[in-house]
N, C-alpha and C positions, 0 to 999 in steps of 0.2 A: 613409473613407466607410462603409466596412462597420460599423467601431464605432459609429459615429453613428446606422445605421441599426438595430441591434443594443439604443443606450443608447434609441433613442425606445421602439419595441417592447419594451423589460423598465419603462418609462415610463409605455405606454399599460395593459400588465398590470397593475403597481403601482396606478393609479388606479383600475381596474376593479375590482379584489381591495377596495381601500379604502372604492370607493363601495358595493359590495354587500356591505362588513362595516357600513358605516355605515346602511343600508337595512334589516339587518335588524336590528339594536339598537334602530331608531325603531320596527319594526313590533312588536317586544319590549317596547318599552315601555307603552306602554297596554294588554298583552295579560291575560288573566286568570290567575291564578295558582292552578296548583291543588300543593299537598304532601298525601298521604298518608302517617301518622304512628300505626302502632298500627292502632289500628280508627276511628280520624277521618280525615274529608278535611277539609283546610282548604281554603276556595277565598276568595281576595284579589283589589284592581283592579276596572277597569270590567269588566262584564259585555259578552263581540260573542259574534258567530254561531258561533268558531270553537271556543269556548266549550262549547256545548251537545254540540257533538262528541266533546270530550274529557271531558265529565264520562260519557256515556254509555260510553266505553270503558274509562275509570278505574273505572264501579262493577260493569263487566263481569269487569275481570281483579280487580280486590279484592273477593271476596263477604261478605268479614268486614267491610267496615265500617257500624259503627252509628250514627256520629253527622257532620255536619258542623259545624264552627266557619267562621261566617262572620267573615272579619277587615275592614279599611276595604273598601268595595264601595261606590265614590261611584257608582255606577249604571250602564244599560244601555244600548245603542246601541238595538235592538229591541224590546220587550214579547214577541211571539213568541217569541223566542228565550228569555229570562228567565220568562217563564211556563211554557216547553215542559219547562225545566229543573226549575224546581218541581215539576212532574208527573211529572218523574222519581224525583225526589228523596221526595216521595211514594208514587206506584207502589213503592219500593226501602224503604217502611216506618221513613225515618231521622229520627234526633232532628236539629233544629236548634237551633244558640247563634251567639248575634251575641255574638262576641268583639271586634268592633270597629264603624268608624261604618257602618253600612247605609242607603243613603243612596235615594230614591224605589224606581223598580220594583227596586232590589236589593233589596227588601224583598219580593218574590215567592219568592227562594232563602229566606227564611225562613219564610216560610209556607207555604211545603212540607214543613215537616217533620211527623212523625206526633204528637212532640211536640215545643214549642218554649219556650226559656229566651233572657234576657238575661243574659248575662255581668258579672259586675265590671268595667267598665271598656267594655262594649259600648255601643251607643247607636241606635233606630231613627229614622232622621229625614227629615224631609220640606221639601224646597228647592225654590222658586217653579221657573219652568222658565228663567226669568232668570238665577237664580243657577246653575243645573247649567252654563248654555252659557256663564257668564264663566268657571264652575272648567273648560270643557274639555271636558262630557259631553254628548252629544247627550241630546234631549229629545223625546220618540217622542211628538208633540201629534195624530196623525192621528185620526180618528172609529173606524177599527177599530183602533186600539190601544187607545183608551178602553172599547170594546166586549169586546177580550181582557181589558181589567184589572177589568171588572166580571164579566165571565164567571168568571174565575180566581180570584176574592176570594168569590163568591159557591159555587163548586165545595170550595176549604177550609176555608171557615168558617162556609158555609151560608146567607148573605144577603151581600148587595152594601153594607150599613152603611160598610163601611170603604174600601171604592171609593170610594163617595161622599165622604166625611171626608177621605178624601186629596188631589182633585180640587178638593176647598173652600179647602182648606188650601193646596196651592201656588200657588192662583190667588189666595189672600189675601196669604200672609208671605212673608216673603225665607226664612226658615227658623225647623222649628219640631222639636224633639225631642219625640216622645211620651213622653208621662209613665207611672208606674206604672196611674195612674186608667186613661189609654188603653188599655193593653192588657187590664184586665180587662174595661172597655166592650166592648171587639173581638172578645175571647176570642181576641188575640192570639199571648200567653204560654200555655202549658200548664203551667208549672211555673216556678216562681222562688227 
């Protein structure tokens, strides 16, 4: 009896250990990734809340870093959050490069920077809000997110032009990669 009661109890641990190794692998998975490397931060993944967190303590304890390389960033769960981060990212005077796909409002971490480039092999693009919630990403459609991202567009780049162009565009295509022409229309690029 004792054993039995002994083999359920190291049972019920066993499962418990398992389910909360498994619970936090899920919550690891969609989380953002950040690596510093030299004097780049890399930050990868969707963009959440907990996000904006760690980028402000990673540019707290690293004061040498100068540049960000954005890698795939299919997008963001909040605007607030991804735009607060660009303002950081800003404030902190850093170059921005999309080293890989930067997909809707992850495209605020790039337009933070003081100056910004497209990478060999990067790509900035723009997916209807259909297509962000079949790949998985929430789509922040509320009237004050629209109001953050023309506030935000218009703070880095000095008019709202590309608010608007963005807003047109996922409400038109499934998906659309801006071209060279775009970025210089936008004054997207500072450097290429």
């Amino acid at each position: 009896m004792m054993l039995r009661k002994l083999g359920i109890a190291l049972a019920v641990v066993v499962a418990f250990g398992a389910g909360g190794f498994a619970l936090v692998r899920m919550m690891d998975a969609g989380a953002t990734e950040f690596r510093v490397e030299g004097d780049v931060l890399h930050i990868s993944g969707p963009v959440s809340g907990a996000a904006s967190d760690r980028l402000e303590r990673l540019l707290d304890e690293n004061p040498g870093i100068a540049a960000v390389a954005l890698g795939d960033i299919p997008g963001a769960d909040d605007v607030a959050w991804v735009t607060g981060m660009g303002r950081m990212i800003r404030a902190a005077g850093l170059e921005t490069r999309a080293t890989g796909i930067v997909v809707n409002d992850g495209l605020f971490l790039f337009l933070g920077g003081a100056s910004r480039s497209v990478a060999q092999g990067g790509a900035l693009v723009l997916h209807s809000d259909a297509v962000q919630r079949q790949a998985g990403v929430a789509a922040d459609v509320s009237s004050a997110a629209e109001a953050d991202r023309v506030r935000f567009v218009e703070a880095m780049l000095g008019d709202a032009g590309f608010a608007a162009f963005m807003g047109e565009t996922r409400a038109s295509r499934d998906s659309y990669e801006l071209t060279g022409d775009d970025l210089a229309r936008f004054g997207l690029a500072t450097a290429n």
